[in-house]
KESE-106203 format. One record per residue: x negated, y negated, z of N, C-alpha, C, O, CB in turn; residue in three letters. Coordinates in Angstrom, 2 decimals. Each point is the difference from the previous one (the first is absolute). Glycine has a CB too. Example, Ala and Ser with C-alpha at 12.3 -4.5 7.8 and 13.67 -1.06 7.14 Angstrom:
2
n_east_n_north_n_up_ca_east_ca_north_ca_up_c_east_c_north_c_up_o_east_o_north_o_up_cb_east_cb_north_cb_up_r
-13.19_5.69_7.80_0.89_-1.19_0.00_-0.90_-1.20_0.00_-1.04_0.02_0.66_2.93_1.15_0.59_ala
-1.54_-2.22_-1.97_-0.82_-1.19_0.06_0.77_-1.09_0.73_-0.51_-1.11_0.17_-0.67_1.74_-2.32_ser
//
This chain:
139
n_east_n_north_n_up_ca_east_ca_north_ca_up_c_east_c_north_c_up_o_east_o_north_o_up_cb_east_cb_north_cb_up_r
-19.36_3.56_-4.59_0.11_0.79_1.20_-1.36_0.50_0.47_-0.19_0.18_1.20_2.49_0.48_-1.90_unk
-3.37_-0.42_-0.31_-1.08_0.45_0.31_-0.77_-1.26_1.50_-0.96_0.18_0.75_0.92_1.22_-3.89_unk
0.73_-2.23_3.04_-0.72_-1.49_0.43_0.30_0.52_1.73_-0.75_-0.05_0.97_1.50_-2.41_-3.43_unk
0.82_3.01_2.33_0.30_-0.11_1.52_-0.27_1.58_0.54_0.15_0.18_1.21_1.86_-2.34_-1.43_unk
-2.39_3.31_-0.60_-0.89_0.98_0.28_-0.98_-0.44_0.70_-0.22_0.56_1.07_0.74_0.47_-2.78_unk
-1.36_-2.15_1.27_-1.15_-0.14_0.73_-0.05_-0.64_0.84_-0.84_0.17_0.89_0.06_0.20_-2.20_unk
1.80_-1.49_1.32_0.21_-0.56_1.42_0.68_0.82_1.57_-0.07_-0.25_1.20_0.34_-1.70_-3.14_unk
0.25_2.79_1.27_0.52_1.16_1.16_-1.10_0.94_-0.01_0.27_1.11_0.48_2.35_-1.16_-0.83_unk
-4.01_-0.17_-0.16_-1.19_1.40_0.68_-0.52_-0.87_0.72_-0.62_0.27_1.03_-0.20_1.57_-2.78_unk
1.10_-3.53_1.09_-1.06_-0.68_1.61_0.57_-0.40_1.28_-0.53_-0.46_1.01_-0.82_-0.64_-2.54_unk
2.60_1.39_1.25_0.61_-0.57_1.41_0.07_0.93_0.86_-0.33_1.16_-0.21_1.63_-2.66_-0.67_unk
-0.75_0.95_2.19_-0.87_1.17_1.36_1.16_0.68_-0.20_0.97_-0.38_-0.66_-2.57_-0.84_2.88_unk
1.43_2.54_-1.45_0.78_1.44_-0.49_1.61_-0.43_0.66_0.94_0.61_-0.50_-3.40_1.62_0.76_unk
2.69_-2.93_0.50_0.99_-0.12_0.99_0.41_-0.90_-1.15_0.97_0.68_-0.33_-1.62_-0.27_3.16_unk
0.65_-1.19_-3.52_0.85_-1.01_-0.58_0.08_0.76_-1.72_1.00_-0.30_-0.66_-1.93_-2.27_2.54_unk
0.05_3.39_-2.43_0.61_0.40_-1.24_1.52_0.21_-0.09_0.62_-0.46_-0.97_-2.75_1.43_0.68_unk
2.69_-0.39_1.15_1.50_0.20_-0.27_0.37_-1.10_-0.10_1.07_0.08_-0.61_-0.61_1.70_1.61_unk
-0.66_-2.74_-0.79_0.42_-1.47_-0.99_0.26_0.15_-1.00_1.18_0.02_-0.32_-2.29_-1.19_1.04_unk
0.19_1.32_-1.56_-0.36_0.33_-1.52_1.37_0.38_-0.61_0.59_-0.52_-0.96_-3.13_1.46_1.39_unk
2.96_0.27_0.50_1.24_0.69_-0.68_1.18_-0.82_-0.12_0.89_0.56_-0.64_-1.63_1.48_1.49_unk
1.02_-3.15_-0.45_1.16_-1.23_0.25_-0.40_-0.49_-1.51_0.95_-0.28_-0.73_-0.83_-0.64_3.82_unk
-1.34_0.79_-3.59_-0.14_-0.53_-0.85_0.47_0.72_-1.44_-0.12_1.19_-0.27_-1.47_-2.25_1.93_unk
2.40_-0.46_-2.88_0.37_0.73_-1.00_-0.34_-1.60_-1.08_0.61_-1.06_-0.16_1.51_3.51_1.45_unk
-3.25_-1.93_-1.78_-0.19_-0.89_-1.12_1.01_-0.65_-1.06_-0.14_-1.11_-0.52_-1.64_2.39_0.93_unk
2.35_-0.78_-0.53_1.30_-0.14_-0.83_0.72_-1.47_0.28_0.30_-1.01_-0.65_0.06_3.75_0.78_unk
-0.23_-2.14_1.60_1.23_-1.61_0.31_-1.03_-1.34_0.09_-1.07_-0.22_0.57_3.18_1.62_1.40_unk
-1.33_-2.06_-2.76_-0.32_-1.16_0.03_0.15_-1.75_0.95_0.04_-1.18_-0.32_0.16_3.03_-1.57_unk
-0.19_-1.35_2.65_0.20_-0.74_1.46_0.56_1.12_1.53_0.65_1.04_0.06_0.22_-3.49_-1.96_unk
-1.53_1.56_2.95_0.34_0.35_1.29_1.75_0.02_-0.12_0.61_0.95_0.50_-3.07_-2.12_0.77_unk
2.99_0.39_-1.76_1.40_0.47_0.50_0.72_1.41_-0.86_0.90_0.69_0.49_-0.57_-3.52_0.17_unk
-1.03_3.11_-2.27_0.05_1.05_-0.12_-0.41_1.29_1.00_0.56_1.09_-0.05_-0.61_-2.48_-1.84_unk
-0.76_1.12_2.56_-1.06_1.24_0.91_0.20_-0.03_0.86_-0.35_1.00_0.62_-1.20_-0.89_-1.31_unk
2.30_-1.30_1.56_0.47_0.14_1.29_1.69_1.60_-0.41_0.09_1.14_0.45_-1.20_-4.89_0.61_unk
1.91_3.12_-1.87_1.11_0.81_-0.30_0.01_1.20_-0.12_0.86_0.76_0.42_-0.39_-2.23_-1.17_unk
-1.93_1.88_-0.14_-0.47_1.33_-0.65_-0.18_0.68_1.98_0.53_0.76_0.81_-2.30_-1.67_-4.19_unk
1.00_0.26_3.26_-0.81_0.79_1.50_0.81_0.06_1.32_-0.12_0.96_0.76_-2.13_-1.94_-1.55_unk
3.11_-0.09_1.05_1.55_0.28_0.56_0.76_1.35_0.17_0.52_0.68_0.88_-0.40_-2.70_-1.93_unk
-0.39_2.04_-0.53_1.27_1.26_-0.01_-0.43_1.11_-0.15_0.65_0.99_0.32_0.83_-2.09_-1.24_unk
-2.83_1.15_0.35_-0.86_1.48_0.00_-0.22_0.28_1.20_-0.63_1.05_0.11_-0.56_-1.24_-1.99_unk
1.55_-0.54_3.32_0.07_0.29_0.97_0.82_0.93_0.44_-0.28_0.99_0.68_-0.50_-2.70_-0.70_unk
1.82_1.36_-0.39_1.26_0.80_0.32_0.39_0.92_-1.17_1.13_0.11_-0.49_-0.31_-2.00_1.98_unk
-2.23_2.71_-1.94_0.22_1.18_-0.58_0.27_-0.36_-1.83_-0.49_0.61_-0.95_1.58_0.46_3.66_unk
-0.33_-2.03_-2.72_0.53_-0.73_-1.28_-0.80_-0.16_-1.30_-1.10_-0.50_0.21_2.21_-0.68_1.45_unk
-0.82_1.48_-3.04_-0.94_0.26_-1.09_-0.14_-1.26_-0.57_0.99_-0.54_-0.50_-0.43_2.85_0.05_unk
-1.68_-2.88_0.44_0.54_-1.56_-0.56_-1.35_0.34_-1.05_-0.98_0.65_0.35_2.30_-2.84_2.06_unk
-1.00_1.31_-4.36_-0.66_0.05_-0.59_-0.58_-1.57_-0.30_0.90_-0.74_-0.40_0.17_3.10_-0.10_unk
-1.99_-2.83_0.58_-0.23_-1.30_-0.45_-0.40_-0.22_-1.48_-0.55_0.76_-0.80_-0.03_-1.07_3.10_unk
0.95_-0.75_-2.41_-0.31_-0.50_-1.82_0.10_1.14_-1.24_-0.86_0.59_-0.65_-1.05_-2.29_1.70_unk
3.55_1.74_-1.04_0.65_1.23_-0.97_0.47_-0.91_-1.20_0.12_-1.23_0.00_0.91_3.15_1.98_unk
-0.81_-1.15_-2.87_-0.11_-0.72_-1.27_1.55_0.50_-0.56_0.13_1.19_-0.31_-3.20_-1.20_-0.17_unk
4.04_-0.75_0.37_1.43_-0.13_0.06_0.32_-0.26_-1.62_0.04_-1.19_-0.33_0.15_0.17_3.05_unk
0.04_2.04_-3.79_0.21_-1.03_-1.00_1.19_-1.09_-0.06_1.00_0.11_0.72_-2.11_1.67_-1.78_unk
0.94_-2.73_0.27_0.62_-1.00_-0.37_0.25_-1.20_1.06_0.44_-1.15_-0.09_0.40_2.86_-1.46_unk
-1.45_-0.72_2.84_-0.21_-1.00_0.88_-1.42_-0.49_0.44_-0.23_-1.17_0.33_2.30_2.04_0.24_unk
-3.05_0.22_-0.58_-1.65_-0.48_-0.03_-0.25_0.42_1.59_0.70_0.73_0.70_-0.80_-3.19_-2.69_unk
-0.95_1.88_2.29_-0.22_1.03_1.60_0.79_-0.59_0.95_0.74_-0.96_-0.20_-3.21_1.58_0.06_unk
2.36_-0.18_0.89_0.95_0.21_1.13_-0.95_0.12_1.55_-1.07_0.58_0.18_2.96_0.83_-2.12_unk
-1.15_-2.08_2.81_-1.56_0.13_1.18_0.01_1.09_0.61_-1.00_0.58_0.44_0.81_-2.75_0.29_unk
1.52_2.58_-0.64_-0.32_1.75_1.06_1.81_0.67_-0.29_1.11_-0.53_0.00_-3.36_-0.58_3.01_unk
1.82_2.31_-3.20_1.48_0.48_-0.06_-0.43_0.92_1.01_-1.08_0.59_0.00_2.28_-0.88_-2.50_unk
-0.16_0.38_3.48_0.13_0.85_1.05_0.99_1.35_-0.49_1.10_-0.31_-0.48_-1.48_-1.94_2.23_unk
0.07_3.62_-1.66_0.86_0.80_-0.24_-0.15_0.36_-1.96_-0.97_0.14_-0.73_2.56_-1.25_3.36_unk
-0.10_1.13_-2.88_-0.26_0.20_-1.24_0.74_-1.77_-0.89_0.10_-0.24_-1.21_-0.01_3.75_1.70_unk
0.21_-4.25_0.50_1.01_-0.68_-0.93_0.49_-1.50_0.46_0.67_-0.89_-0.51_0.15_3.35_-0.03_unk
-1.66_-2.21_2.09_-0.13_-1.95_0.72_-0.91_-0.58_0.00_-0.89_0.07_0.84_1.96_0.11_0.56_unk
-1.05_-1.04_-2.54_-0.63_-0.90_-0.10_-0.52_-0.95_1.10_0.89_-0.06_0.84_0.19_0.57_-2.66_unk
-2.13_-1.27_2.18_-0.21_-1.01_0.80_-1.10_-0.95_-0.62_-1.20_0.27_-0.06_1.98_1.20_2.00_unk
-0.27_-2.41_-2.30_-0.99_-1.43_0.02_-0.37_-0.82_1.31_0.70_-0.25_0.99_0.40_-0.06_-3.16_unk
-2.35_0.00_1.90_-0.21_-0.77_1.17_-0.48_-1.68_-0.75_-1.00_-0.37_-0.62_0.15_2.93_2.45_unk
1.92_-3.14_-1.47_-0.39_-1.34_-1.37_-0.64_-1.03_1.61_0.52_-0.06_1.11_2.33_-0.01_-4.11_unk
-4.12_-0.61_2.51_-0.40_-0.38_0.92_0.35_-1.40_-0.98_0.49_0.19_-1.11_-2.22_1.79_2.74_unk
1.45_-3.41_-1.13_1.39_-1.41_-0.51_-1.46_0.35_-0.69_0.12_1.01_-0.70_2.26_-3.35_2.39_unk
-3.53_1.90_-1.71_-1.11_-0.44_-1.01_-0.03_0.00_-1.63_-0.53_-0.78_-0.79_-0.48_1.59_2.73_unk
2.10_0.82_-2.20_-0.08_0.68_-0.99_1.57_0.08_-0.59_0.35_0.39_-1.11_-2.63_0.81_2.08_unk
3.05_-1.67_0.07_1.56_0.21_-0.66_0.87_-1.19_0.49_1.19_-0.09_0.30_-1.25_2.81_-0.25_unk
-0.84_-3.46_-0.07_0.72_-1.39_0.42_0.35_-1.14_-1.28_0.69_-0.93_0.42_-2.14_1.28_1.98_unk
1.21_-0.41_-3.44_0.40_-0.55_-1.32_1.51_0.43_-0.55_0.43_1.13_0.22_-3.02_-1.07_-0.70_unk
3.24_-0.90_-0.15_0.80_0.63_-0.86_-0.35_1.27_-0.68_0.49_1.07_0.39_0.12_-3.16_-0.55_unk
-1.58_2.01_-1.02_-0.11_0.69_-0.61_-0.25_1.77_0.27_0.21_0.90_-0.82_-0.62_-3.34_0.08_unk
-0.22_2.60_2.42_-0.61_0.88_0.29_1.06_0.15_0.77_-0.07_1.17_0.36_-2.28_-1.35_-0.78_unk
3.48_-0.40_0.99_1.57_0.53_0.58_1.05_0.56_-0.75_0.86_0.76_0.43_-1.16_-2.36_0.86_unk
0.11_1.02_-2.81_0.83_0.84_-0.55_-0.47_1.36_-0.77_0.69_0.96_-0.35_0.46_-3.10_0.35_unk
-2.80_1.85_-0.19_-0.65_1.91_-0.44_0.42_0.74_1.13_0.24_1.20_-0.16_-2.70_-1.58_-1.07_unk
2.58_-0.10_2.27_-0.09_0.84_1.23_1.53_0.56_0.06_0.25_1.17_0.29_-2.29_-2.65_1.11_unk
3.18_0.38_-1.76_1.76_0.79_-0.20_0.07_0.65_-1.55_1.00_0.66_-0.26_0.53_-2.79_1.90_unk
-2.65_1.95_-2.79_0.27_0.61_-0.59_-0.71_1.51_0.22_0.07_1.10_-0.55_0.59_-3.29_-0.61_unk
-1.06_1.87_1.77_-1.27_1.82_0.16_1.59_0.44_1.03_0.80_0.86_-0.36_-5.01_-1.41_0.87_unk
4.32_-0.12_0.53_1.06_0.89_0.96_1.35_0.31_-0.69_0.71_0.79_0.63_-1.67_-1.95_1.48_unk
1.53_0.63_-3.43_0.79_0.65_-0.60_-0.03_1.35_-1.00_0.86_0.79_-0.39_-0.47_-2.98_0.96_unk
-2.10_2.01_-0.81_0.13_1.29_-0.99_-0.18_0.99_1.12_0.42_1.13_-0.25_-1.49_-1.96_-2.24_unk
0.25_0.55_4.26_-0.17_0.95_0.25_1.54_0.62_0.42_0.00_1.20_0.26_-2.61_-1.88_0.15_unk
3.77_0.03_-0.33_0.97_0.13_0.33_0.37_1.07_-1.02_0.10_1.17_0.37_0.17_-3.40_0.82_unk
-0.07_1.89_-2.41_0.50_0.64_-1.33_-0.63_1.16_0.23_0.85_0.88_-0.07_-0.59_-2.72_-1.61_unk
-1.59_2.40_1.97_-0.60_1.17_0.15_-0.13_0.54_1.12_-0.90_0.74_0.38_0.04_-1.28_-1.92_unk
2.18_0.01_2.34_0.25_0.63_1.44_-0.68_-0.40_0.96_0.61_-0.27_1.03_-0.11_1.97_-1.88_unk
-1.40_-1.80_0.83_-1.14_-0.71_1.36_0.77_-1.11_1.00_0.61_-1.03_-0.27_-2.91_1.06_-1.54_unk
2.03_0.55_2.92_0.66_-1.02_1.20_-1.46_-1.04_0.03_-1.16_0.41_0.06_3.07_1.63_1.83_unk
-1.58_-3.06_-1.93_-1.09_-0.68_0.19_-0.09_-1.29_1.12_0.95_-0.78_0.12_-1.12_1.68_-2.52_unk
-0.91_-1.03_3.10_0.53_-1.05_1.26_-1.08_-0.76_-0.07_-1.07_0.53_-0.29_2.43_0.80_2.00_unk
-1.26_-2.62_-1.47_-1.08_-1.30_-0.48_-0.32_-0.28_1.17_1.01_-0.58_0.41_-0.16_-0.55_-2.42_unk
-1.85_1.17_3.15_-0.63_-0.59_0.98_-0.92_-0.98_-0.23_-0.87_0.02_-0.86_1.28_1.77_1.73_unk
-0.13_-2.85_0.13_-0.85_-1.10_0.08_-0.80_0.05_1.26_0.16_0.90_0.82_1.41_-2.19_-2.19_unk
-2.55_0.19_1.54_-1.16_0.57_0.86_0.51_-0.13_1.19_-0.63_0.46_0.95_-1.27_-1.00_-2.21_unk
3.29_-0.17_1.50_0.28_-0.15_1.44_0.24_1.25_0.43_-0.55_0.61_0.92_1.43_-2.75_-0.99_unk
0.34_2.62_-0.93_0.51_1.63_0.42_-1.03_0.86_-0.04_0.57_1.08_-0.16_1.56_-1.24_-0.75_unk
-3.21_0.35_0.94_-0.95_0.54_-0.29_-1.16_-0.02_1.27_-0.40_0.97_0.64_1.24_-1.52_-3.13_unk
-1.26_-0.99_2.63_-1.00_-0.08_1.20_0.89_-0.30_1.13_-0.14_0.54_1.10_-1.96_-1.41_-2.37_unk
2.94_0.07_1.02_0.85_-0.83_1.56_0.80_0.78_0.95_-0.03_0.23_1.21_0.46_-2.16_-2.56_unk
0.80_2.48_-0.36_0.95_1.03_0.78_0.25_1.65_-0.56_1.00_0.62_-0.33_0.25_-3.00_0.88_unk
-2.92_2.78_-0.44_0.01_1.77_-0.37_0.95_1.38_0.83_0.32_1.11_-0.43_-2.94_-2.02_-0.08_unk
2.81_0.34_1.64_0.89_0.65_0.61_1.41_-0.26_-0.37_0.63_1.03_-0.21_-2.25_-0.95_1.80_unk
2.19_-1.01_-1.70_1.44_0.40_-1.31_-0.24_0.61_-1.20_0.57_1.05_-0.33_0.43_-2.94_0.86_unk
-2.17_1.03_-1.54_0.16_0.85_-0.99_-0.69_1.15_-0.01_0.43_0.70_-0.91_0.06_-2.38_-0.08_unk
-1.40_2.22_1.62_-0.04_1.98_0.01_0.76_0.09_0.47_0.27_1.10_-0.48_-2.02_-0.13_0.64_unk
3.07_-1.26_0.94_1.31_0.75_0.22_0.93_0.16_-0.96_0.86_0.87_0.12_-1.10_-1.54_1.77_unk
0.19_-0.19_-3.01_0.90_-0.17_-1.50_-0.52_1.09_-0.09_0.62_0.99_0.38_-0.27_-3.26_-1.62_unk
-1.95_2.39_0.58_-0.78_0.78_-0.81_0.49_1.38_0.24_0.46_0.68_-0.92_-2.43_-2.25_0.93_unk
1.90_2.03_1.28_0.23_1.22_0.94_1.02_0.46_-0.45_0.05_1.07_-0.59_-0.92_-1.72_2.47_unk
2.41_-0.51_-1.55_0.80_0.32_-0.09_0.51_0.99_-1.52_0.46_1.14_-0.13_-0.57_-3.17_2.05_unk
-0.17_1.17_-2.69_-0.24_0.20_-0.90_-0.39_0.99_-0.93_0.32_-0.05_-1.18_-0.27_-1.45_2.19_unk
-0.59_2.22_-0.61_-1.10_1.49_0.24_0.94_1.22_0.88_0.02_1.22_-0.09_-2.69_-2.95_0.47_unk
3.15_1.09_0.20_0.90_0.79_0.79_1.29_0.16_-0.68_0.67_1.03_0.09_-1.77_-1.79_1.92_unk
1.33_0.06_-2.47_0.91_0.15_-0.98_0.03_0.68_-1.17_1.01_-0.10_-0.70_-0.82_-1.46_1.58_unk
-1.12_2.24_-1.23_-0.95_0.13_-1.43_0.24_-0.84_-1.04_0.48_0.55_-0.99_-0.61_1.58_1.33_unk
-0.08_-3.42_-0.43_0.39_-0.76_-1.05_-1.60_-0.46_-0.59_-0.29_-0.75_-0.93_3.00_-0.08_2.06_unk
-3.54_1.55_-0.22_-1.38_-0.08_-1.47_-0.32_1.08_-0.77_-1.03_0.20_-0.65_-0.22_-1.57_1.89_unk
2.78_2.43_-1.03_-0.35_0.99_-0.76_0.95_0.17_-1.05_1.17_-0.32_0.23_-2.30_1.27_1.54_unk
0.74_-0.39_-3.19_1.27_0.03_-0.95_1.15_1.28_0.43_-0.38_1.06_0.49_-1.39_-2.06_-2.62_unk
3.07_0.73_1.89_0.85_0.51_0.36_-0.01_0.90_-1.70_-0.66_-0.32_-0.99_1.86_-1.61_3.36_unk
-0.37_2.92_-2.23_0.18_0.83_-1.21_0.44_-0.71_-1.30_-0.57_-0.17_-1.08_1.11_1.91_2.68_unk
0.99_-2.17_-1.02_0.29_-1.09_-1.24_-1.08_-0.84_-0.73_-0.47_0.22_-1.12_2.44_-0.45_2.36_unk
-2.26_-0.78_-0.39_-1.17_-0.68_-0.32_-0.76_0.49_-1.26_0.01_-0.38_-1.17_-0.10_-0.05_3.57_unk
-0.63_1.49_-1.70_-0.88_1.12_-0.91_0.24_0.05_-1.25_-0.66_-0.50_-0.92_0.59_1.84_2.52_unk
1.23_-0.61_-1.65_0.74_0.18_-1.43_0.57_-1.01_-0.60_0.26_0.16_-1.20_0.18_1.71_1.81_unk
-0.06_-3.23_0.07_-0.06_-1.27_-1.21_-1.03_-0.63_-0.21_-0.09_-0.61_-1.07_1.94_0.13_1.44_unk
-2.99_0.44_0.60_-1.20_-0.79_-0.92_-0.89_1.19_0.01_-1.20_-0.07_0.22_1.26_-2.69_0.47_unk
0.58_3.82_-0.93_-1.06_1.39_-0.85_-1.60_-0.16_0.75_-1.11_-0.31_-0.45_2.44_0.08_-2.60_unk
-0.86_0.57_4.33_-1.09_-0.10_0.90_-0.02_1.83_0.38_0.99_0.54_0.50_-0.60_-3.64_0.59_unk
-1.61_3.83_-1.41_-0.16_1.25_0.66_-0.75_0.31_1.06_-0.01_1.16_0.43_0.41_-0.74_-2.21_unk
//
């Protein structure tokens, strides 16, 4: 982070607030397009959280929605389709709503899916409900 400290003292004063979009963490534009989406609309999004038994995770919005952004490069094999249903079952088992975006839903058609996302939010379903809480002993 020290790296992009210094790249935001040289850039002209009108564009540092760039800087602030920026989050080292995510690991691709379609992670950072999502993150920065929804931090628009007020929304708490964490990038690259560390899930046990499931391993990181690209952004949980709230306390408990998950979002991948599987771009084909990286989840296009067998092998890397079924880590990907086995990670979405444990996140299941540990309550996490979790939703798999691909780059279309992502770059092509962002206006349906931030209306899911929204919806979604509006619903509070990225937040834990009480029950919840007290079966996976969440305080």
């Amino acid at each position: 982070m020290e790296e992009l400290d210094a790249l935001r003292a040289l850039a002209p004063i009108g564009k540092r607030a760039l800087f602030d979009l920026v989050d080292g963490r995510s690991q691709s534009g379609l992670e950072t397009k999502t993150r920065v989406s929804m931090r628009r609309h007020g929304v708490q999004v964490r990038a690259q959280v560390f899930v046990p038994g499931v391993g990181y995770v690209d952004d949980i919005i709230g306390e408990r929605l998950v979002v991948e952004s599987d771009g084909y490069r990286y989840h296009s094999s067998l092998a890397q389709f079924r880590e990907d249903r086995r990670r979405d079952l444990e996140l299941a088992r540990r309550g996490y709503l979790c939703l798999r975006l691909d780059n279309h839903q992502i770059m092509d058609d962002w206006p349906r899916t931030e209306d899911v996302l929204l919806t979604l939010i509006r619903n509070r379903e990225h937040l834990w409900t009480p029950a919840q809480r007290r079966r996976h002993n969440i305080s």
